[in-house]
C-alpha positions in Angstrom: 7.5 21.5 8.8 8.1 17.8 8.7 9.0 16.0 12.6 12.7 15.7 11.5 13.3 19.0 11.1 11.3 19.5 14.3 13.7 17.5 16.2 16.7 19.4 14.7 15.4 22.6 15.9 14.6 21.1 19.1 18.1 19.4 19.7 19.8 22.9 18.7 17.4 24.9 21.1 18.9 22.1 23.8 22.5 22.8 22.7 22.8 26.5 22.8 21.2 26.1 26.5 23.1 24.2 27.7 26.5 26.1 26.1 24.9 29.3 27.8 24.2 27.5 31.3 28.5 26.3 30.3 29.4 29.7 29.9 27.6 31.1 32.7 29.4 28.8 35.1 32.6 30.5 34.0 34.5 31.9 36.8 37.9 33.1 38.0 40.0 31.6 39.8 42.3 33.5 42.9 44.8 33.8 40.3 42.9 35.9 37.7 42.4 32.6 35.7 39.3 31.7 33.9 37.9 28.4 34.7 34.7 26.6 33.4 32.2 24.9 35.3 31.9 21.7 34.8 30.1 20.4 31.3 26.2 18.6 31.6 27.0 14.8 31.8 25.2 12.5 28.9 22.7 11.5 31.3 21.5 14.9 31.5 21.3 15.8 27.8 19.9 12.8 26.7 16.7 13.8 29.7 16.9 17.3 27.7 17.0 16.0 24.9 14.1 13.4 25.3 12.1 15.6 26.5 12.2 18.0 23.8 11.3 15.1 21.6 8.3 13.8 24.4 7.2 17.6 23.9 7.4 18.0 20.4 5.7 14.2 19.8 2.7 15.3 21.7 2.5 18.8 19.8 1.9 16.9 16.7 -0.2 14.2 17.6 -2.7 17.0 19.4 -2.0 18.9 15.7 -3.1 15.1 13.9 -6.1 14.7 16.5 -7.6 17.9 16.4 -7.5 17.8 12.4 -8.8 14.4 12.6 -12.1 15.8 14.9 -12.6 18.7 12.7 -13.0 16.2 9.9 -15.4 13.8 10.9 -19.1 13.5 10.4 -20.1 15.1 13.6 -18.2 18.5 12.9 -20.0 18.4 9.1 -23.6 18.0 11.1 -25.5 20.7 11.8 -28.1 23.4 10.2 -26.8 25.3 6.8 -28.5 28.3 4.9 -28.2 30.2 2.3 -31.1 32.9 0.6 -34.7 30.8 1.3 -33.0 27.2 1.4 -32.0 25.2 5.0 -30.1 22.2 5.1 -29.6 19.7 7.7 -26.9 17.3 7.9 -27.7 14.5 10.2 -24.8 12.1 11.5 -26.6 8.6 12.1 -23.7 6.8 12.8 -19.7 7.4 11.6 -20.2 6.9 8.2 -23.9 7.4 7.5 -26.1 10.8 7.3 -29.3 11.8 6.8 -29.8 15.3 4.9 -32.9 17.3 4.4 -33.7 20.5 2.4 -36.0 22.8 2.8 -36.4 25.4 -0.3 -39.0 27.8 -0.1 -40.4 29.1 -3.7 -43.3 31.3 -1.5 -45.0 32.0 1.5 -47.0 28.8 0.9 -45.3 26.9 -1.4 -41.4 24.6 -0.8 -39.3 22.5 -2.4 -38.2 20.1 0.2 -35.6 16.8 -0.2 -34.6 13.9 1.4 -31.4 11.8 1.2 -29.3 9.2 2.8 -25.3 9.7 2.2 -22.4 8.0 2.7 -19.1 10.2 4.1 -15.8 10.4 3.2 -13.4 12.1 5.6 -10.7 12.1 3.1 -12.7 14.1 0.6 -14.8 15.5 3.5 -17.9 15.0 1.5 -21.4 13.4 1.7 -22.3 11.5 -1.4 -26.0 10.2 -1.5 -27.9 8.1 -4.7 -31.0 8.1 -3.3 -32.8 11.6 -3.0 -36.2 12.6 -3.4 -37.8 16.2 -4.4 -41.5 16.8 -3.4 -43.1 19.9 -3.6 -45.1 20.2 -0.7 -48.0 23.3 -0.7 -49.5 25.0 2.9 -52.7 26.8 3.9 -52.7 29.9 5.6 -52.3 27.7 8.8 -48.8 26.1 7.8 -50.8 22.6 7.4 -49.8 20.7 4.5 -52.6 20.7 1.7 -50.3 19.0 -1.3 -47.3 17.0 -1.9 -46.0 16.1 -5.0 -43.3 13.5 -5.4 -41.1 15.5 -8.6 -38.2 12.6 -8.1 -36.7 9.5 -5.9 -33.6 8.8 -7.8 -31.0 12.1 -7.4 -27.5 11.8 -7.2 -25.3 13.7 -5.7 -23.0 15.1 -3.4 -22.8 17.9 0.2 -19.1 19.1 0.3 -17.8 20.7 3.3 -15.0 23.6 2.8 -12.5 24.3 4.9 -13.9 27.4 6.4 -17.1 25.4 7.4 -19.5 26.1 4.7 -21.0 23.5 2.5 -21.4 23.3 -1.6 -24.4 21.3 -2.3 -24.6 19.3 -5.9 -26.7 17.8 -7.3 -27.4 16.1 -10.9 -31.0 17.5 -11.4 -30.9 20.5 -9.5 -27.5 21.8 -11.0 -28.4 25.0 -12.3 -30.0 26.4 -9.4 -27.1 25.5 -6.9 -24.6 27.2 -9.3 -22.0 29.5 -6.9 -24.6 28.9 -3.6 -23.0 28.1 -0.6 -24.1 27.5 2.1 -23.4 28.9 5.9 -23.4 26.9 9.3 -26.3 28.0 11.5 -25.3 26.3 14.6 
């Protein structure tokens, strides 16, 4: 509903008050005649008035500011998962974040990726140029007994929806992250 129609609604709220409060203040006279009380003065109904308008004006801007916060970078951070993969969206400043992945193939064997993104709070996305895939092997201890670097150039992008999931995509890694999406942990 756009703020002039708002303010319509609002003024005609203000005018059939004050035509009740009018009528209300009817009364009879000694002689069985119906006399009104006397009508709001200007001054009144333009304080009415404004501060239906006040009111309304801060309704929306709290409506503009909370849908502003919910689309920053620090509502997109947090933990995501979805089957054996985790990933975490870190804000390092407004417009910067750091992502990691962790995919697990097997108990001793993951996928895991690093990127640096740029975000957009118009698209509400992350898009990054600069990820690497290793594939990292463990010992029965969880130590790390093999990396290997598979990439460092991937492109693409972390999209946030607007019930707080995320769509990862990337370039390489396309047809594994066909309909996956991913869920907020924290």
């Amino acid at each position: 509903m756009n703020k002039t129609l708002k303010m319509l609604i609002a003024l005609l709220a203000v005018t059939a008050m004050l035509l009740s409060l009018a009528a209300c203040g009817a009364k009879k006279d000694n002689a069985g005649e119906t006399t009104t009380a006397p009508e709001a003065t200007d001054t009144q109904e333009t304080t009415d008035s404004q501060e239906a308008t006040d009111s309304q004006e801060a309704t929306d801007s709290q409506e503009a500011t909370d849908g502003e916060s919910a689309r920053t970078l620090a509502a997109f951070a947090g933990t995501y998962s979805a089957d054996r993969c985790t990933i975490t969206v870190e804000a390092t400043d407004e417009k910067t974040a750091k992502i990691s992945v962790v995919w697990g193939s097997s108990a001793v064997e993951a996928a895991e990726y690093a990127m640096t993104g740029s975000f957009d709070a118009d698209t509400f996305r992350i898009n990054y140029a600069d990820g690497e895939k290793k594939v990292v092997t463990y010992d029965g201890n969880g130590e790390v007994t093999e990396e290997k670097v598979e990439y460092t150039d991937g492109v693409g992008r972390i999209q946030c929806t607007e019930d707080g999931q995320l769509v990862w995509q990337d370039e390489q890694e396309a047809d594994q992250l066909i309909g996956v999406t991913f869920t907020k942990n924290d």
